[in-house]
C-alpha positions as CSV (number, residue, x, y, z in Angstrom):
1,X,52.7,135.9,-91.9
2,X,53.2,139.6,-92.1
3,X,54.1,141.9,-89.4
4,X,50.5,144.0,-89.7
5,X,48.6,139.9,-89.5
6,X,50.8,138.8,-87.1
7,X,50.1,142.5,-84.6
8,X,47.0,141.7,-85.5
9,X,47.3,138.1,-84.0
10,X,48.4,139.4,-81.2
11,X,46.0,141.6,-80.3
12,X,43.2,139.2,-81.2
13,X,44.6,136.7,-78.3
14,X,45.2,139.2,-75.8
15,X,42.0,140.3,-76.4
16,X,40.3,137.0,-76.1
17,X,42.6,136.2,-72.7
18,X,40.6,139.7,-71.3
19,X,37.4,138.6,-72.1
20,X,37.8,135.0,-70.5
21,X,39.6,136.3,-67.5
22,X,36.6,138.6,-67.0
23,X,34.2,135.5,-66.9
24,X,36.3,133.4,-65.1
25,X,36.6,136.2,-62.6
26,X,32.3,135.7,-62.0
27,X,30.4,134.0,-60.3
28,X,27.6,132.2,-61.5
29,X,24.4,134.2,-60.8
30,X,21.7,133.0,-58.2
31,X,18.2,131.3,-58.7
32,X,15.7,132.8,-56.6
33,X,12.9,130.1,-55.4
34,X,9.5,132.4,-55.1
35,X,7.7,131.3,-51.5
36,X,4.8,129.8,-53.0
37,X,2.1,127.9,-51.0
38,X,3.6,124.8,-50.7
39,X,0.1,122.9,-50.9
40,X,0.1,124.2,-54.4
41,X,2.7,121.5,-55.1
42,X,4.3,123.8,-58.0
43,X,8.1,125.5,-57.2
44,X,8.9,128.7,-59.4
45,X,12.4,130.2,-59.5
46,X,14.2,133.2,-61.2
47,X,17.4,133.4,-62.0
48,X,19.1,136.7,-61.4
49,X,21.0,137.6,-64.0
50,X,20.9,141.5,-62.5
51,X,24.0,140.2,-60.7
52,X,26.2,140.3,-63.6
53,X,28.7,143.0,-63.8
54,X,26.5,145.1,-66.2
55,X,23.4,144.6,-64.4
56,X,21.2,142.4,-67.1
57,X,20.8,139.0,-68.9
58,X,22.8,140.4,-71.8
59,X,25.9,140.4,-70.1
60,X,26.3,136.6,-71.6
61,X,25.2,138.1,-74.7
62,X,27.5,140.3,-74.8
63,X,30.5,138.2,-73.9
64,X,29.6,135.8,-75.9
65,X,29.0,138.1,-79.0
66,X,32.7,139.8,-78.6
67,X,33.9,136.6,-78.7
68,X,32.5,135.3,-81.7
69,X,33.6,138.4,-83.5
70,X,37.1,137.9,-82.4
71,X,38.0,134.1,-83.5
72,X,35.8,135.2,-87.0
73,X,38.4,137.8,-87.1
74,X,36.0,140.8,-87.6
75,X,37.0,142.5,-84.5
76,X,40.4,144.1,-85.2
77,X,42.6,146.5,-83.0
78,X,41.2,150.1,-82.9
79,X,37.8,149.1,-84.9
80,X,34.3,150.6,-83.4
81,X,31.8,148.6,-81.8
82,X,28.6,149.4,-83.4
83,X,25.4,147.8,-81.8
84,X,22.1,148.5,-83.0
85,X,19.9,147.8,-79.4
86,X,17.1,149.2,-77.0
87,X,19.6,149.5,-74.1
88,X,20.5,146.2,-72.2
89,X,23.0,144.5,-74.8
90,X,24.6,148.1,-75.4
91,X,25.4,148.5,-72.1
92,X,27.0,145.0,-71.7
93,X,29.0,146.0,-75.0
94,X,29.8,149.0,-73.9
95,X,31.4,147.6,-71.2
96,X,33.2,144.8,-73.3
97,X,34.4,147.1,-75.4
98,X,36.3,149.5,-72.7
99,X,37.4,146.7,-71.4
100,X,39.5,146.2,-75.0
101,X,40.4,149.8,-75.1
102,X,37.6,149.8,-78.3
103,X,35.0,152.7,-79.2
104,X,31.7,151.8,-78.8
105,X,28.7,153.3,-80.8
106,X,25.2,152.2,-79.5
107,X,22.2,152.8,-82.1
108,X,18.5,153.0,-79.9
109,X,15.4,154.8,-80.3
110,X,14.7,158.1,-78.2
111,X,12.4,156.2,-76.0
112,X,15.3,154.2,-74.3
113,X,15.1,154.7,-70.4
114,X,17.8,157.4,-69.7
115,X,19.2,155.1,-66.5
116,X,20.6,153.0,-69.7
117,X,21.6,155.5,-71.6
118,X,23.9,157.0,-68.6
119,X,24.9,153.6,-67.9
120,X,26.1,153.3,-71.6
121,X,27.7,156.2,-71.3
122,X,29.4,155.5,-67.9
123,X,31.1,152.7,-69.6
124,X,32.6,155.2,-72.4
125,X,30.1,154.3,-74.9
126,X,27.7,156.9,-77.2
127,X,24.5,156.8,-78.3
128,X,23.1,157.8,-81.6
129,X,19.1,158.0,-81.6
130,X,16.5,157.0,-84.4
131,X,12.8,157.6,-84.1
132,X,11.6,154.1,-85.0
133,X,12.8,150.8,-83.9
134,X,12.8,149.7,-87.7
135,X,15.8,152.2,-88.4
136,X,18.6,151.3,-86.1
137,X,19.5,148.1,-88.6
138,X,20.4,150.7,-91.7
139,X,21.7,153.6,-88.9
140,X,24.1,151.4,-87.3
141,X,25.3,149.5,-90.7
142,X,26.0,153.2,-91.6
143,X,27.9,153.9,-88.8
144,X,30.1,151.1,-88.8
145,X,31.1,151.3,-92.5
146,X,31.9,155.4,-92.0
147,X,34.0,154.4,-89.1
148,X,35.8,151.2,-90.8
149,X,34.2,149.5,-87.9
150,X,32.1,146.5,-86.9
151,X,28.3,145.9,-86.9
152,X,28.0,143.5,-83.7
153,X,24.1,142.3,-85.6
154,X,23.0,141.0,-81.8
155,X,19.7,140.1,-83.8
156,X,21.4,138.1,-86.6
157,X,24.1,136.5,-84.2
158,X,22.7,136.1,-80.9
159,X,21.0,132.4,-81.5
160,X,24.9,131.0,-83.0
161,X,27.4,132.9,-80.7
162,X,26.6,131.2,-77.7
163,X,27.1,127.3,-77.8
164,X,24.1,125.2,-76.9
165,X,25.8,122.3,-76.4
166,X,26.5,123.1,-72.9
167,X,29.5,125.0,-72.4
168,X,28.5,127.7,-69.6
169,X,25.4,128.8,-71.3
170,X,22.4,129.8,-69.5
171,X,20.2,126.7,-69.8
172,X,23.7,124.1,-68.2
173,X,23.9,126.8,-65.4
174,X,19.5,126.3,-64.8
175,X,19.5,122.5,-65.0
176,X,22.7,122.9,-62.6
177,X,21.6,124.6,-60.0
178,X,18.1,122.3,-60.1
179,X,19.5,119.4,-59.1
180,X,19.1,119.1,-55.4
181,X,15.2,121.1,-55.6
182,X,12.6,118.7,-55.5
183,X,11.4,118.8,-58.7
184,X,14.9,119.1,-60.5
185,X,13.9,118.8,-64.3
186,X,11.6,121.6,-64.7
187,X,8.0,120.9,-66.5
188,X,8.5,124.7,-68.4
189,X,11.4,127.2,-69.3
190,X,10.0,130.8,-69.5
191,X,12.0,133.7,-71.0
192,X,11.2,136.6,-73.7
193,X,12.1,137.2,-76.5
194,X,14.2,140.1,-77.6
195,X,17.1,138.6,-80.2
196,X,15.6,134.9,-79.9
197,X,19.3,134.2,-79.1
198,X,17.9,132.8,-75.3
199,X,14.9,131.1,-76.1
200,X,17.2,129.4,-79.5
201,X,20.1,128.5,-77.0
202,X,17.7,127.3,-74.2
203,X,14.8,125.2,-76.9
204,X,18.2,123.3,-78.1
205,X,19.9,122.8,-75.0
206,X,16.7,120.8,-73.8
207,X,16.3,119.0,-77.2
208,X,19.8,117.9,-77.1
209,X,19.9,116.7,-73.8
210,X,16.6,115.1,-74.4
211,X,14.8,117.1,-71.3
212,X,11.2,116.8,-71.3
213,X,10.8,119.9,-70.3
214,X,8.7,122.3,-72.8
215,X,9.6,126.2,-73.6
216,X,7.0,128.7,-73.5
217,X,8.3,132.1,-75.2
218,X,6.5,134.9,-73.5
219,X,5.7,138.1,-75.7
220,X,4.4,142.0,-75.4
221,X,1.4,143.1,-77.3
222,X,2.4,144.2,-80.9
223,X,5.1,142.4,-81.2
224,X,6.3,139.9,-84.6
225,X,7.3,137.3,-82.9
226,X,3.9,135.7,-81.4
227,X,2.1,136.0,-85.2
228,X,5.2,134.6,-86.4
229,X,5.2,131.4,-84.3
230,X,1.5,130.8,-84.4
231,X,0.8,131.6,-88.3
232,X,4.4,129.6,-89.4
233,X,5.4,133.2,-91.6
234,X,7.1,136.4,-91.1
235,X,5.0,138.8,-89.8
236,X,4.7,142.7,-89.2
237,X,4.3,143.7,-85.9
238,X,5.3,147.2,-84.0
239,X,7.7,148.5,-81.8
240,X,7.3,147.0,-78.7
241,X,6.5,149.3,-75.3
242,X,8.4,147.0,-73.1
243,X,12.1,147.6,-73.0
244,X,14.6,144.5,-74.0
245,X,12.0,142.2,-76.1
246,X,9.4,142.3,-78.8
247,X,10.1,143.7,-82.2
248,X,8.8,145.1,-85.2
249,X,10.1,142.2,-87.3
250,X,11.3,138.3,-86.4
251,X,14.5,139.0,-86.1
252,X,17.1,136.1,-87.8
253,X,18.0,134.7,-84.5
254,X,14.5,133.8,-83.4
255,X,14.1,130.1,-84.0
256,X,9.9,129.4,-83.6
257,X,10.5,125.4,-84.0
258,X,12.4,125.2,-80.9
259,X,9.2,126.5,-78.8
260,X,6.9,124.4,-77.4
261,X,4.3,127.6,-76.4
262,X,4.1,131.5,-76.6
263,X,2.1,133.5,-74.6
264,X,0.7,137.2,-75.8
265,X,1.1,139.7,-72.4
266,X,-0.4,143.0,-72.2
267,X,2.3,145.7,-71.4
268,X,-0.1,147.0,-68.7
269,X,0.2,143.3,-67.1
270,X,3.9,142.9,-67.7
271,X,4.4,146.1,-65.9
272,X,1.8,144.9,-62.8
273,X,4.0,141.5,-62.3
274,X,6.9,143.5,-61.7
275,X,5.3,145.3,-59.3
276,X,3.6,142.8,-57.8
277,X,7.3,140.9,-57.2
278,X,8.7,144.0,-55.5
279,X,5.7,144.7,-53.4
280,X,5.4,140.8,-52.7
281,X,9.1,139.7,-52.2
282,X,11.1,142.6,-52.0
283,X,12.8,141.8,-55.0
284,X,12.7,144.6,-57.7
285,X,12.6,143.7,-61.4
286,X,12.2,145.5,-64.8
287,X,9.5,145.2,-67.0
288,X,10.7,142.2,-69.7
289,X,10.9,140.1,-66.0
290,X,7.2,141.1,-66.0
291,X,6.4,139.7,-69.0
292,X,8.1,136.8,-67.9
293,X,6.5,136.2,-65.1
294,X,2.6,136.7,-66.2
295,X,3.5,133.9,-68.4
296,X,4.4,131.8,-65.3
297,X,1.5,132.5,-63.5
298,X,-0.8,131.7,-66.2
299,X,1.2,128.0,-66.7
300,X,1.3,127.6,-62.4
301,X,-2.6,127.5,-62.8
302,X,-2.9,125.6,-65.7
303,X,-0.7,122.8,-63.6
304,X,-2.8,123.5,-60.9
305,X,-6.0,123.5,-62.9
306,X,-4.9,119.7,-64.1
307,X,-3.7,118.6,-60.5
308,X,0.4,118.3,-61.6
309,X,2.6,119.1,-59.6
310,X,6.5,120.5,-61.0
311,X,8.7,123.6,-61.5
312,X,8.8,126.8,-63.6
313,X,11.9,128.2,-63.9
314,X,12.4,132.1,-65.4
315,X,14.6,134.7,-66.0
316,X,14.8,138.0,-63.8
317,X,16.4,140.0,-66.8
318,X,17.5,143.2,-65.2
319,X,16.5,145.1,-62.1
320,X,13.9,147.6,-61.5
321,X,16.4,150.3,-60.3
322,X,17.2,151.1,-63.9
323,X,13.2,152.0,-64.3
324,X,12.6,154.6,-61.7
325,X,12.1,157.3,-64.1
326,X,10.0,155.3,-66.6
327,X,8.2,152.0,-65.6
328,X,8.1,152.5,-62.1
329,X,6.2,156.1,-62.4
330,X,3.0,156.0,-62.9
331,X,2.9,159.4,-64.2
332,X,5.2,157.9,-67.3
333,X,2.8,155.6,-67.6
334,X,-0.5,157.6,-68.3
335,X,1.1,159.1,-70.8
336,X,1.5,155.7,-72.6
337,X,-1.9,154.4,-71.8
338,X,-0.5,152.1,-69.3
339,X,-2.8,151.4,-66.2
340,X,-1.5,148.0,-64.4
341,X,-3.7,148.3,-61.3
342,X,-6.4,146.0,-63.1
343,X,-3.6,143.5,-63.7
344,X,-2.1,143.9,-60.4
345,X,-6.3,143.0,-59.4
346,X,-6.0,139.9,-61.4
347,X,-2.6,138.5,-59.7
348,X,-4.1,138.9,-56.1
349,X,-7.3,137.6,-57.1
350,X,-4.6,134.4,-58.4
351,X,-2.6,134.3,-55.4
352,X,-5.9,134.1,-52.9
353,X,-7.4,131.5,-54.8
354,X,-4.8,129.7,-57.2
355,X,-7.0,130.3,-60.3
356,X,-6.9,132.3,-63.0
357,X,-9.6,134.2,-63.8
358,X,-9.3,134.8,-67.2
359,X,-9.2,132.4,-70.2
360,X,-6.4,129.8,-70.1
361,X,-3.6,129.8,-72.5
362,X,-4.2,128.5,-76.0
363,X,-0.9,129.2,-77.4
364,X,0.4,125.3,-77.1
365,X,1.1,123.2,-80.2
């Protein structure tokens, strides 16, 4: 071995050491049960994964992705992070990447909130902007090969970075934590898709462990992934209005065969659940947890509908706080054509009456 491969070694494993002292240094984060009637005979939960150290689900991501660029031997001493992403997973990076003493270039649109964009920056990382969500694949590739640095690819490597198996992936910690409720093996798993890399880790996970527990895959308006799943071939869709999931494209970490459902959400009523959690529990949630959780509802009243009884357990992706000068102001809003006050109508009508007043879901195979 020479001296440069052997430095090179070395900085590899001290890395690594960092990175696993930082997640043996955290806690696992909470699951929130939801005080539903209890003669509904249904228990939701949330699990908070705000509570990580960079405030969103993609702290795993993150972690994770860091990781399985170091033992592939991509991530070398001095090289620049490049991450093409809306604003979640480059915040997590960027915060990965000070923690190796690493420059970190994050490639988003100009409609990324700017509470991510200081928090990026807050953790010593820079932004480069695109117009379109369809450029930041060629911008950051750019970026990364003018730098001598690496293209992290969160879309390409999110769905085989983190093991499925069960070794402190998201899914272990949920069916963990279920075990004393009284419904512990949840009848659905609900998440979005932004990567694919959660619903991919979390459809296996259940598969392998032979859960009977299905996965509905919850999706914004315009976005590829829905048409994708439902028509069995790429689609085109657009750039999604809700911050964190829906593309343009199915990215190569989205893994349709591994979802039992997928439920279309207008961005109007992924914005109204979120408010409606905050004005109804106190807790505050972004957007993406909207999405989320309109999917929920609409499965609660289909159990109900057919007299079951079970659990839903979902994701609370990142908090609201990050959204005060975007989704959480209505006059940013009107000038996307987002009004959620008739959703926000819909899921009080729901929570009077336990019915949804709409057509059910018809997006199970």
């Amino acid at each position: 071995m020479t001296i440069s491969a052997a430095a090179d070694r070395a900085w590899s494993d001290e890395a690594i050491r960092r990175i696993e002292a930082e997640g043996n240094r955290s806690a696992d984060t909470h699951l929130l049960a939801l005080p539903l009637p209890e003669s509904w005979g249904i228990d939701v939960y949330l699990k908070d994964e705000s509570t990580h150290r960079t405030g969103s689900l993609k702290h795993r991501l993150a972690r994770s992705l860091f990781l399985f660029g170091l033992v592939n031997g991509w991530i070398r001493e001095g090289a620049t992070i490049v991450e093409a992403s809306s604003g979640s997973t480059a915040v997590s990076e960027a915060y990965f990447a000070q923690l190796l003493g690493l420059p970190f270039v994050a490639v988003m649109t100009r409609s990324t909130s700017p509470e991510k964009i200081a928090l990026i920056e807050q953790y010593g990382g820079t932004c480069s902007f695109v117009d379109g969500a369809s450029e930041v694949y060629a911008a950051a590739e750019r970026i990364a090969a003018e730098t001598g640095g690496h293209y992290m690819d969160q879309f390409t490597y999110a769905e085989r970075a983190t093991d499925w198996r069960g070794n402190n992936n998201i899914a272990e910690s949920i069916f963990r934590q279920m075990e004393h409720e009284r419904f512990p093996v949840p009848e659905w798993v609900v998440v979005g898709a932004g990567t694919g890399g959660t619903s991919a880790t979390i459809g296996r996970y259940l598969r392998y462990n032979r859960y009977p527990t299905r996965l509905a895959v919850v999706d914004p308006e315009n976005s590829a992934f829905y048409p994708t799943w439902a028509e069995g071939v790429a689609a085109v869709g657009k750039p999604s209005r809700i911050e964190g999931i829906g593309r343009p494209r199915p990215e190569p970490s989205f893994i349709p065969s591994v979802i039992d459902a997928m439920i279309q959400v207008p961005d109007a009523a992924s914005v109204a659940a979120s408010r409606h959690l905050r004005a109804w529990t106190g807790i505050s949630a972004g957007p993406s947890t909207g999405t989320n959780l309109w999917g929920v509802w609409k499965l609660v009243a289909e159990l109900k509908a057919a007299g079951q009884q079970g659990s839903i357990v979902s994701l609370l992706c990142d908090s609201g706080e990050r959204y005060a000068c975007s989704y959480n102001d209505d006059a940013w809003l009107a000038t996307r054509g987002l009004d959620p006050e008739p959703a926000l109508g819909l899921l009080e009508d729901f929570f009077e009456t336990g019915e949804w007043p709409v057509a059910t879901m018809r997006s199970v195979r």
